[in-house]
N, C-alpha and C positions, 0 to 999 in steps of 0.2 A: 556672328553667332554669339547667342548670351554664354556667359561664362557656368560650366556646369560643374566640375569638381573643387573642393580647396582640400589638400595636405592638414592632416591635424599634425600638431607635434607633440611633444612628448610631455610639455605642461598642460595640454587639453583635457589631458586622458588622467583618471583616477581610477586606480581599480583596488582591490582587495578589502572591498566592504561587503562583510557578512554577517546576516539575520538569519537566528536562530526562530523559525515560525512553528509554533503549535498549534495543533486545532481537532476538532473532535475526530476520531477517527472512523465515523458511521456517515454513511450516505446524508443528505441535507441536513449535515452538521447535529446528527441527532446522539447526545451522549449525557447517560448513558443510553445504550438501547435495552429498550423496555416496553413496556405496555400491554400489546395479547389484543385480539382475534378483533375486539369491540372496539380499540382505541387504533385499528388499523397499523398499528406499526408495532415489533417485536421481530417473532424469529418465526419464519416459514419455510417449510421447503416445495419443492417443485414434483408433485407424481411423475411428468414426463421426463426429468433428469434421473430420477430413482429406477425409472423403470429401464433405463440403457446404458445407466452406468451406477445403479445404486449399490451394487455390490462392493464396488470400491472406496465410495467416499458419495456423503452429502453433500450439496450446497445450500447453503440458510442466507436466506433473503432478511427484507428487514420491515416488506410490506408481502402481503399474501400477492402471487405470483399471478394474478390477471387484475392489478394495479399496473398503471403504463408507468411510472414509477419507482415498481418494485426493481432491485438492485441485490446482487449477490455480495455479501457483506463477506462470509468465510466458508472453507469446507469442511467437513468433520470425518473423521477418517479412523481405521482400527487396524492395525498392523501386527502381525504375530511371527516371532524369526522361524518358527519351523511350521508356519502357512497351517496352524492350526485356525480356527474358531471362524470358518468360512469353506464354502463349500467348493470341490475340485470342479473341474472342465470335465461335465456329464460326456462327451465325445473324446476323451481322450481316459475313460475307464482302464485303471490296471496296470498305464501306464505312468504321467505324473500328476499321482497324488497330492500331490505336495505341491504342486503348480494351482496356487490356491489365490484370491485376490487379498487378503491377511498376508499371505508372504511378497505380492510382490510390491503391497503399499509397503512394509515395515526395511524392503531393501532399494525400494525409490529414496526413502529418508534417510537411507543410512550412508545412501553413497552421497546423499545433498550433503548432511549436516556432519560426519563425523568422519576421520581422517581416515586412508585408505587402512593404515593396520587395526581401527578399531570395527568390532564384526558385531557388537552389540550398546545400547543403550546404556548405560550406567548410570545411575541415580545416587549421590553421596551426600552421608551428613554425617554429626558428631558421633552417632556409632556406627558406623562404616558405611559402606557401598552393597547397593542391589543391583541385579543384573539381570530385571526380569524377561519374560520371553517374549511378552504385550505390552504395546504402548497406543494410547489413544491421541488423535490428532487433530487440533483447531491449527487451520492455513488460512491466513486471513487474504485475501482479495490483492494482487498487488496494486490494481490502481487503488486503495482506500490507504494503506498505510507508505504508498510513494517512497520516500527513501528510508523511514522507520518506524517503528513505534516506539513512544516515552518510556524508558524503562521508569518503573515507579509510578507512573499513572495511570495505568489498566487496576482492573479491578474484575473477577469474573466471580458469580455464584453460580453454584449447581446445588439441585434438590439435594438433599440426606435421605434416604431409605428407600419409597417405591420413588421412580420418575413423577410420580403426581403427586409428592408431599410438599406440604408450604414451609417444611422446618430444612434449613440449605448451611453449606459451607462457603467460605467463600476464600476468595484464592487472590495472591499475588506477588510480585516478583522480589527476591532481597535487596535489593540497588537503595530502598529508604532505609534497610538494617545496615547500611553501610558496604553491603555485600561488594568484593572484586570481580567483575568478568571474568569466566577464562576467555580462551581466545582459539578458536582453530578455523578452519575453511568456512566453518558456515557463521562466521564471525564472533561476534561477543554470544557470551553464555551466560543466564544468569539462573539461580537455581527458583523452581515456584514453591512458597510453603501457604500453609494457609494464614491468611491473618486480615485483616482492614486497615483502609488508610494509611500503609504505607509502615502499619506497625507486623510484624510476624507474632505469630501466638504459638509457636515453636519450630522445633530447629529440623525437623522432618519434611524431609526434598519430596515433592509430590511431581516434581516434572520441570522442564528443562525449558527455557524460554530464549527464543533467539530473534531481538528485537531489529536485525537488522536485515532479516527472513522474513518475516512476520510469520510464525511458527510457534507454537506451543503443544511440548511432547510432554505429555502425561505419561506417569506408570500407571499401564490399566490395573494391575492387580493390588497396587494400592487404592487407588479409590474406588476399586472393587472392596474393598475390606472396609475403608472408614464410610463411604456413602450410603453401600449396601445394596452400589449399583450392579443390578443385572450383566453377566459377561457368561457370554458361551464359549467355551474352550474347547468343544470338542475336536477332535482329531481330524484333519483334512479326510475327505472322501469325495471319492468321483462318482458316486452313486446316484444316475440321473433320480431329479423328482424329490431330492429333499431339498429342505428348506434352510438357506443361507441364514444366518445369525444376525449378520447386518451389526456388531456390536455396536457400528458409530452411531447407529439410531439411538442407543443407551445414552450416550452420551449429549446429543440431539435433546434427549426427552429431558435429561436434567439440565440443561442450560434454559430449557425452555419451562419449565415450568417453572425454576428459581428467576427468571423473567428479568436478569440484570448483567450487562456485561458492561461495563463502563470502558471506556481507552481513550487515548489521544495519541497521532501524528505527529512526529518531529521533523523538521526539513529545514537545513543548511542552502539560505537563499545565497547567492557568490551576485553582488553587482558590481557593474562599472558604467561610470561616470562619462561622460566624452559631452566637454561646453561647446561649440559650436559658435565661432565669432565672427560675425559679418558685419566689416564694417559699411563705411555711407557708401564707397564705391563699388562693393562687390554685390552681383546679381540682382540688377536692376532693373534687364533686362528678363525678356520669355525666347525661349523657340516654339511656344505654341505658333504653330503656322496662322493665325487669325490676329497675330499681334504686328504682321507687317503686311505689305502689296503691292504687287508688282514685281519684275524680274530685277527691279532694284532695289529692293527690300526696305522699300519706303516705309516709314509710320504708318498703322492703318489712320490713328489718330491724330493729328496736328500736335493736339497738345501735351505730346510724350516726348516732343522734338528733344527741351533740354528739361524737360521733368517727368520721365515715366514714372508710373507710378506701375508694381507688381504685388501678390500676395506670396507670401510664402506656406504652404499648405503640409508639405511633407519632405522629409531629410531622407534621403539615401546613405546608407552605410555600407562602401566597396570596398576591399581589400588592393591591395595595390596594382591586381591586372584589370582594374575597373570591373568586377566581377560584384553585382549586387548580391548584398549579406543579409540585410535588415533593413527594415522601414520603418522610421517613425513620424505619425503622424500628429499634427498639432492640435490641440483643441478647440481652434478656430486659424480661418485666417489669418496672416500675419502682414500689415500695409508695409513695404521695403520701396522705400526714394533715395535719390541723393541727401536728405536730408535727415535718413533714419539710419539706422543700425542696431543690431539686434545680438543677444546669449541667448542660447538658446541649449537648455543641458538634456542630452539624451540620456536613460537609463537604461541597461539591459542589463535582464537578469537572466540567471541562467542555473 
C-alpha cells in the first residue's frame, strides 16, 4: 500500500501571522454608496418588507429591489423608551398601550448595546450629558461589515431641512479627533459629531457608534432640531385605523436624498503557514486501484517497476485521529519520482 500520512513537526508549522484587510463596506465593493434611481445603484427599500414588518424597521438595499443583485446594505429603525411616536397593537385596545413597535426596538438596543444597570441612551460632550427619550437607528448588514467597521472611515450625509433638500450635514465618528473608546458589552464606543474627513466641526455628540456591532445610535431629537427632520412623537395609542409614524422612513428620506454614505470593513486575517516536505522516497506510489493488477498487485505498467512516476494534486490536513480537517489543493499537477521531491507551503486562514 502507497504510503498515505507524514507527521508535520513543530519546524513545519508557522503560525501567528496577521493581516489587517480593509475594503469597502457596500455590496460589489461600491464606496461610497451613492448615485439614485437612473444610475441604478443608491439606496432602496423593498414595499413587501415595509408592508410585514415596516413598522419596525427598514431595510435599504443598494440597487432597486427586482435587480437579481440587489442586496440589503442596513436597517433603519426609530426607538422611543416610553413606546411613544408609533402606533399600539389595534387588538389589544385599553390594554397595553404602550406595547408600541418604538418601545420594543428602543429596548432590543438597549439590552444589545448598554449594560444591564443603564435603562437609557446618553449622549455626552463638553457641556454635559442628554438622555433623550428617541434615538434613531442605522444596523448595518452583518455579512457587509464581517468583523467591523473602520472607526474613522465612514462618512454619512443626511439632507438639512425637508427630506428632499440638496443642502445636507454630514456626520462622522471621533477616532480621527483622537477620540478614546469607551468600552462596555456592545464593545468599543465611539461618539458621532458632524464634521468631514476625519476632521469634527464641533464638540456636539449626535449619536453613539459601535464599530464592532455595526450600529449607529442617533439622538432623534437632535437631529430633529439641527436637520429639521420630520419626528412624530405622539403618544402611543391602540386606536385601530390610525396611522403609524414610521419615523425611520424620516430618516430613510434624508440619507437618501443627501445620496452619500461612504465606509469601509476592517478584518483581522489570523494565517498559518505548514511547508509540507517530501522528500525523493516518500509517495511514489498511488492506491488508485487502476495503478496495479491482479491479486498480486502487479504494475499495471512495466515501466513503473523501478521508476513510477505519480502526480501529486491535493494535500489532506488530519488532526491526529486521522480525522480530515482541510483540503488543499494545487494549481496544477505536481510530477513526484524517485528522482524528485517537493515544499510544498500550505496556507490557512481563518
Amino acid at each position: 500500500m502507497a504510503e498515505i500520512y507524514k507527521a508535520l513537526s513543530a519546524d513545519d508549522i508557522v503560525a501567528g501571522d496577521i493581516q489587517t484587510v480593509s475594503q469597502p463596506l457596500w455590496s460589489e465593493n461600491i464606496n461610497p454608496l451613492s448615485g439614485g434611481y437612473a444610475a441604478g445603484v443608491g439606496f432602496f427599500t423593498s414595499s413587501t418588507q415595509l408592508s410585514q414588518s415596516g413598522n419596525y424597521y427598514a431595510n435599504v438595499y443598494h440597487r432597486v429591489t427586482t435587480d437579481v443583485n440587489s442586496q440589503i446594505q442596513f436597517a433603519v429603525a426609530y426607538g422611543h423608551r416610553l413606546g411613544s411616536g408609533s402606533e399600539g397593537d389595534a387588538n389589544t385596545t385599553g390594554q397595553n398601550t404602550n406595547d408600541t413597535p418604538s418601545r420594543a426596538i428602543y429596548s432590543q438596543y438597549r439590552n444589545q448595546l448598554l449594560p444591564p444597570t443603564d435603562q437609557a441612551f446618553s449622549f455626552g460632550n463638553n457641556f454635559g450629558t442628554t438622555t433623550p427619550d428617541d434615538i434613531l437607528i442605522i444596523n448595518v448588514a452583518r455579512n457587509r461589515f464581517r468583523q467591523k467597521i473602520d472607526p474613522g472611515n465612514w462618512e454619512l450625509r443626511l439632507a438639512s431641512g425637508s427630506a428632499t433638500a440638496t443642502a445636507y450635514w454630514s456626520f462622522i465618528d471621533g477616532s480621527g479627533a483622537g477620540e478614546t473608546p469607551s468600552i462596555n458589552q456592545g464593545g468599543r464606543i465611539f461618539g458621532i459629531y458632524s464634521g468631514s474627513g476625519g476632521v469634527t466641526a464641533s464638540n456636539t455628540v449626535y449619536g453613539l457608534f459601535y464599530p464592532d456591532n455595526g450600529v449607529f445610535i442617533f439622538n432623534a431629537t437632535a437631529l430633529s432640531s439641527s436637520l429639521g427632520m420630520a419626528i412624530d412623537k405622539s403618544s402611543p395609542t391602540a386606536a385601530p385605523g390610525e396611522q403609524n409614524p414610521r419615523n425611520h422612513l424620516q430618516l430613510y428620506r434624508h440619507i437618501s436624498s443627501s445620496n452619500y454614505f461612504a465606509a469601509r470593513t476592517e478584518e483581522k486575517i489570523n494565517s498559518t503557514h505548514y511547508f509540507v516536505r517530501v522528500t525523493n522516497k516518500q509517495f511514489n506510489f498511488s492506491n488508485n486501484p487502476t495503478f496495479i493488477t491482479g491479486s498480486q498487485g502487479v504494475f499495471r505498467h512495466a515501466s513503473m517497476l523501478r521508476n513510477p512516476s505519480v502526480y501529486i494534486t491535493t494535500i489532506g490536513m488530519y488532526d491526529d485521529n486521522n480525522r480530515l480537517l482541510a483540503v488543499a489543493k494545487l494549481s496544477k499537477p505536481l510530477l513526484k519520482s524517485f528522482n524528485r521531491e517537493a515544499l510544498i507551503k500550505v496556507k490557512l486562514d481563518y
